[in-house]
Each structure stands twice: as C-alpha cells, then as structure tokens.
Backbone as CSV, one residue per row, in Angstrom:
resi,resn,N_x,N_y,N_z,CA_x,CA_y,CA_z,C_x,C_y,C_z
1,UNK,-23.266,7.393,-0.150,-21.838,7.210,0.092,-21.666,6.429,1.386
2,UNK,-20.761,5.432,1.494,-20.354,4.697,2.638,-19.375,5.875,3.533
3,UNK,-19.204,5.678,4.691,-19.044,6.018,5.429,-17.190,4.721,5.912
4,UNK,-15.782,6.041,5.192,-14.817,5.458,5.569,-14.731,4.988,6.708
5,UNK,-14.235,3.446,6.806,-13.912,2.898,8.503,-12.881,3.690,9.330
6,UNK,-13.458,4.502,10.079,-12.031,5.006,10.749,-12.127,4.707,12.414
7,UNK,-10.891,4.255,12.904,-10.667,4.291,14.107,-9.537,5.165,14.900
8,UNK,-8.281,5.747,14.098,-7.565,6.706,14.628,-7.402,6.758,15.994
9,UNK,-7.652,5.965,16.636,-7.075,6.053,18.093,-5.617,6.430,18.191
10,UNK,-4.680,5.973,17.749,-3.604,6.290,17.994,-2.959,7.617,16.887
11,UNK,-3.331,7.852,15.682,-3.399,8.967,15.620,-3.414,10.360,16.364
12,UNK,-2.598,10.996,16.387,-2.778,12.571,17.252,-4.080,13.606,16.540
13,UNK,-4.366,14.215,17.319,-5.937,14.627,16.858,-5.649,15.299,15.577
14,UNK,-4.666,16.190,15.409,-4.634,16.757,14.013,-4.789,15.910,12.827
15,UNK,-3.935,14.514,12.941,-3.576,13.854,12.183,-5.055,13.262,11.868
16,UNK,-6.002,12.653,12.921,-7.050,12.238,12.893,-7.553,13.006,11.552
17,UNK,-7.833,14.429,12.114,-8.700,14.701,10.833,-8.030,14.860,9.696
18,UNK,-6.993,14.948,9.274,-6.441,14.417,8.000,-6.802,12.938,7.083
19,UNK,-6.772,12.521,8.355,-7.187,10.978,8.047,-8.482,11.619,7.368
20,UNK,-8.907,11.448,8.447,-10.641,11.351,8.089,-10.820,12.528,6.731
21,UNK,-10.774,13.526,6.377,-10.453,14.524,5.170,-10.444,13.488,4.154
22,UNK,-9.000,12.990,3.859,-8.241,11.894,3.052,-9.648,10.785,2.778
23,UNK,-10.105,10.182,3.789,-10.218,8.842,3.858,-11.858,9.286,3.368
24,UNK,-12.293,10.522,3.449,-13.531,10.941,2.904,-13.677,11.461,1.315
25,UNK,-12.321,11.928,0.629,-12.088,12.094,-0.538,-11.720,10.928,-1.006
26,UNK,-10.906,10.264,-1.051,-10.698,8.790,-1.197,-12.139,8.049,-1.748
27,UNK,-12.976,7.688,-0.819,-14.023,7.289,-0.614,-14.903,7.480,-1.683
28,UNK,-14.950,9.522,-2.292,-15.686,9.728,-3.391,-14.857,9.538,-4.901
29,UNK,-13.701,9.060,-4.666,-12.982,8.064,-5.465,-13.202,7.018,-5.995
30,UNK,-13.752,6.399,-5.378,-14.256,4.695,-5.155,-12.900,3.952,-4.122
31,UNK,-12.258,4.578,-3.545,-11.748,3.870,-2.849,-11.977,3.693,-0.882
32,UNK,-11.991,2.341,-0.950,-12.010,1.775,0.596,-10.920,2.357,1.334
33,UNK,-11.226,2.477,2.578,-10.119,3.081,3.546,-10.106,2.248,4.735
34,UNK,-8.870,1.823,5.712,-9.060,1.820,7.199,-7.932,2.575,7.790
35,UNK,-8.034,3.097,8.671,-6.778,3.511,9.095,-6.547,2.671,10.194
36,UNK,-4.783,3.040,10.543,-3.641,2.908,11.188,-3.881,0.972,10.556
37,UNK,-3.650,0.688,9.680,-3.852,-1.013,9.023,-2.284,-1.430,9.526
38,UNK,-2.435,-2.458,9.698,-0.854,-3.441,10.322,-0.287,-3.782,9.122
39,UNK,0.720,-3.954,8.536,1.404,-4.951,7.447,1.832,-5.919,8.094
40,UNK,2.173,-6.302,7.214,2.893,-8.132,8.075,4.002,-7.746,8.110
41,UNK,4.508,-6.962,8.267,6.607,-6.191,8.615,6.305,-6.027,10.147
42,UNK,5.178,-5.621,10.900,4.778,-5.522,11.850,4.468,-3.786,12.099
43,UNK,4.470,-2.995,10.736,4.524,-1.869,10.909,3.163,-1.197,10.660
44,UNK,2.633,-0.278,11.213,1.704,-0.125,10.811,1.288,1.441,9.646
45,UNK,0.490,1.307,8.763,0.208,2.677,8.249,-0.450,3.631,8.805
46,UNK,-0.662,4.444,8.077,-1.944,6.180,8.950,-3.122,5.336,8.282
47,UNK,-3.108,5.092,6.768,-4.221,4.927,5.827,-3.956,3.798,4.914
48,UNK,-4.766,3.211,4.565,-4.676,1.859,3.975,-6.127,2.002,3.165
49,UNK,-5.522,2.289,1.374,-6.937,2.304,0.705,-6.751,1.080,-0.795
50,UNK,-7.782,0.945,-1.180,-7.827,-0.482,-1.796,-9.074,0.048,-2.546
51,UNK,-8.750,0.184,-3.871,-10.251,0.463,-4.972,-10.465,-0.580,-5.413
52,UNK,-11.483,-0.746,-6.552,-12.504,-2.010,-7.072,-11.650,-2.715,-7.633
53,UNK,-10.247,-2.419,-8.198,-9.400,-3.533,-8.999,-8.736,-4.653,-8.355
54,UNK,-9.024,-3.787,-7.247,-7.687,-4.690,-6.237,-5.867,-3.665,-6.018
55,UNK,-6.362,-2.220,-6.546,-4.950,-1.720,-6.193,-4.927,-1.327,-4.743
56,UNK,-3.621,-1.209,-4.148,-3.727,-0.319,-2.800,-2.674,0.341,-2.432
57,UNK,-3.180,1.842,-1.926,-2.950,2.965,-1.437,-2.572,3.109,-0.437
58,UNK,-1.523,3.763,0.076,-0.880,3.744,1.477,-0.674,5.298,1.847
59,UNK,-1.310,5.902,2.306,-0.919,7.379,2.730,-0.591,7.283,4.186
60,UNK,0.345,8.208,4.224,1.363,8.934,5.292,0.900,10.226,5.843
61,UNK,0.079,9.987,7.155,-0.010,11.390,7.353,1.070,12.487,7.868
62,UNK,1.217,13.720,7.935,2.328,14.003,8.043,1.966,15.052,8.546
63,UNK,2.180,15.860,10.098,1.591,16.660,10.581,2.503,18.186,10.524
64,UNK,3.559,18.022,10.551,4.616,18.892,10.592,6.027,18.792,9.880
65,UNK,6.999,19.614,9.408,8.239,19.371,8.936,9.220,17.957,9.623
66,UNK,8.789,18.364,11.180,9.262,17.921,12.067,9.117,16.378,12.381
67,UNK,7.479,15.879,12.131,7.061,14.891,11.691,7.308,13.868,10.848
68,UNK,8.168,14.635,9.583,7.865,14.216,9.083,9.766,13.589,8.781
69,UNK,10.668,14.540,9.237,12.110,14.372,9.167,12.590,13.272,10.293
70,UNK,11.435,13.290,11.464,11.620,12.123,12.326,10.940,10.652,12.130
71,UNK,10.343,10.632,11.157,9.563,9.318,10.242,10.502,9.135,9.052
72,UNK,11.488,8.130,8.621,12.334,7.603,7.997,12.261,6.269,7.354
73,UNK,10.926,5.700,7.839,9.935,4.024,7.914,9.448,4.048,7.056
74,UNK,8.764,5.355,6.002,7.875,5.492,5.190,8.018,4.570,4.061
75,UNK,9.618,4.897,3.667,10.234,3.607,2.484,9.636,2.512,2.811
76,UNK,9.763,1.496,3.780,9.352,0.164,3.947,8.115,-0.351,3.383
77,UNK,7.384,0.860,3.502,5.874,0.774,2.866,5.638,0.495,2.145
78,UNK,6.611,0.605,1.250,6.600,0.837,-0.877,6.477,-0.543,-0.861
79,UNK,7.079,-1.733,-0.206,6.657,-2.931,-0.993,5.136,-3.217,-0.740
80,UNK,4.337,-2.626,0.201,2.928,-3.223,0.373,1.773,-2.263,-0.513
81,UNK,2.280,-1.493,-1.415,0.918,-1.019,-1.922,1.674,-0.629,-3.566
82,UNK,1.035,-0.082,-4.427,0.845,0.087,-5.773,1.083,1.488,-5.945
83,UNK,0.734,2.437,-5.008,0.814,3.792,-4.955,0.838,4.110,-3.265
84,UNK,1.840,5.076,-3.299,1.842,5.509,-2.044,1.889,7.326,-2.012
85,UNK,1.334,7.980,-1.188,1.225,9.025,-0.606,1.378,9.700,0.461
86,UNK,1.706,11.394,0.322,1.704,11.606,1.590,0.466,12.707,1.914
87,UNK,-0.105,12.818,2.990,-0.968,13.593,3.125,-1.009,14.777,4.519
88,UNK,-0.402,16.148,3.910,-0.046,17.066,4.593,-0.875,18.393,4.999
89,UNK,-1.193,19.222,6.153,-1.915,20.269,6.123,-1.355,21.136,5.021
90,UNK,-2.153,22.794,4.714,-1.580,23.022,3.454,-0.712,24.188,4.369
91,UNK,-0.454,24.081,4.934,0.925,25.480,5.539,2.290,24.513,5.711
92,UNK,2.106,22.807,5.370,3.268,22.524,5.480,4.323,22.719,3.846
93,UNK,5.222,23.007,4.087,6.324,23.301,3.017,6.557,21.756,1.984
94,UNK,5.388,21.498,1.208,6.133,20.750,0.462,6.776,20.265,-0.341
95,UNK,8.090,21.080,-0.302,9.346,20.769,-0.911,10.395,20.014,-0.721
96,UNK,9.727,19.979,0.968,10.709,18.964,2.067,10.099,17.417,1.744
97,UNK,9.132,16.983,0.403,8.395,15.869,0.469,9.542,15.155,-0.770
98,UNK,9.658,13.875,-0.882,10.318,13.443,-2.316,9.404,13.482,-3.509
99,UNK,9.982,13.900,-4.742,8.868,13.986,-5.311,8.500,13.158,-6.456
100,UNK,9.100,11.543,-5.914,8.873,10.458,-6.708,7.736,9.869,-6.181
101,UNK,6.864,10.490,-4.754,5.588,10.102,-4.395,4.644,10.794,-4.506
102,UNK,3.423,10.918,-4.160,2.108,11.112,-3.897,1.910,12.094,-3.040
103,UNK,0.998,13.299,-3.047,1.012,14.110,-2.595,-1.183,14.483,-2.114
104,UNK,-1.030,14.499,-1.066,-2.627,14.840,-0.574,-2.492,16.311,0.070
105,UNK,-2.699,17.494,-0.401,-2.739,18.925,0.435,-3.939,19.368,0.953
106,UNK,-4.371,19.041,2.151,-5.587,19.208,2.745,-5.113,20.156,3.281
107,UNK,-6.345,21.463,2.731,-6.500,22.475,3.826,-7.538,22.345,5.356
108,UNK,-7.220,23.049,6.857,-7.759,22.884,7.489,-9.286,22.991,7.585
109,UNK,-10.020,21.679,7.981,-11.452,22.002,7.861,-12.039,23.139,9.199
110,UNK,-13.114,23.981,8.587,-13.515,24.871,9.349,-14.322,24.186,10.447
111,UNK,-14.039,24.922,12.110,-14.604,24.272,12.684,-15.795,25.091,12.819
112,UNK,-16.842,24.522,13.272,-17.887,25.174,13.287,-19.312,24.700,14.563
C-alpha cells in the first residue's frame, strides 16, 4: 500500500488525524489523497481524492457541531469534484449534516 500524501500543517491536530484515518481508508479504496489541495476559487479543501478513472473526492473535515455551523464555504466545493463528503468524529451528531452528501464516521483512533 502507498502511503497517502499528507501534509496537514494547517489542519488542527484533531482534524489531522481524521485526515490521515480518511486519507488511509480512501487509499485501501484505490483512491489518491492530498490534503488541504488549493482550487482555483482560491479556496482550499481538508482532502482532495482522485481514483483510477479520473473521479474526484472532496472531503470536509469537520471537528465539532460548532465547526461545522461556522464553515458555510463547503457548497463552493461542489463544482470541483464528482462526490463530495464530510468526515466527522463519531460523537459528532450527524443530523446537523445535509443529507444530500457524503458521510465519513471515524471513530477515535486508540492512542497507544
């Protein structure tokens, strides 16, 4: 297995490992990952994935309710990918998500 490109610098650490979670399931998908990718709107994503056809995936990480009611940008996204998602810890409530999108429920990985 390749090893998703991740750089998450600007990511907040929780979010990081969501990413990285995501961008490691993804991966045994067949799909490519980079995170925080630029669009040409000048905006940037959490996750940016692209499988063998040429489709691409845009996940939203989403750390909290709070997070996620103060992020309103997410729409803009829809014109740059084929499928879009959001990808939430699993204690967040998601009912507060729309449910004409994509849904990733990562539980917290054990630290060890």
């Amino acid at each position: 297995m390749r090893a998703p490109i991740m750089d998450g610098t600007l990511l907040a650490p929780e979010a990081r490992l969501l990413a990285r979670g995501v961008a490691r399931w993804l991966d045994r998908q067949g799909w490519r990952c980079l995170t925080e990718f630029p669009l040409a709107s000048g905006r940037r994503v959490d996750l940016m994935a692209v499988d063998e056809a040429g489709r691409f995936l845009i996940v939203e990480i989403k750390t909290s309710p709070g997070d996620y009611r103060a992020d309103r940008k997410w729409r803009e996204y829809l014109d740059y990918c084929d499928w879009f998602a959001f990808a939430v810890p699993e204690e967040f409530p998601v009912g507060l998500l729309p449910a004409e999108v994509g849904l990733n429920h990562r539980r917290r990985p054990s630290r060890r």
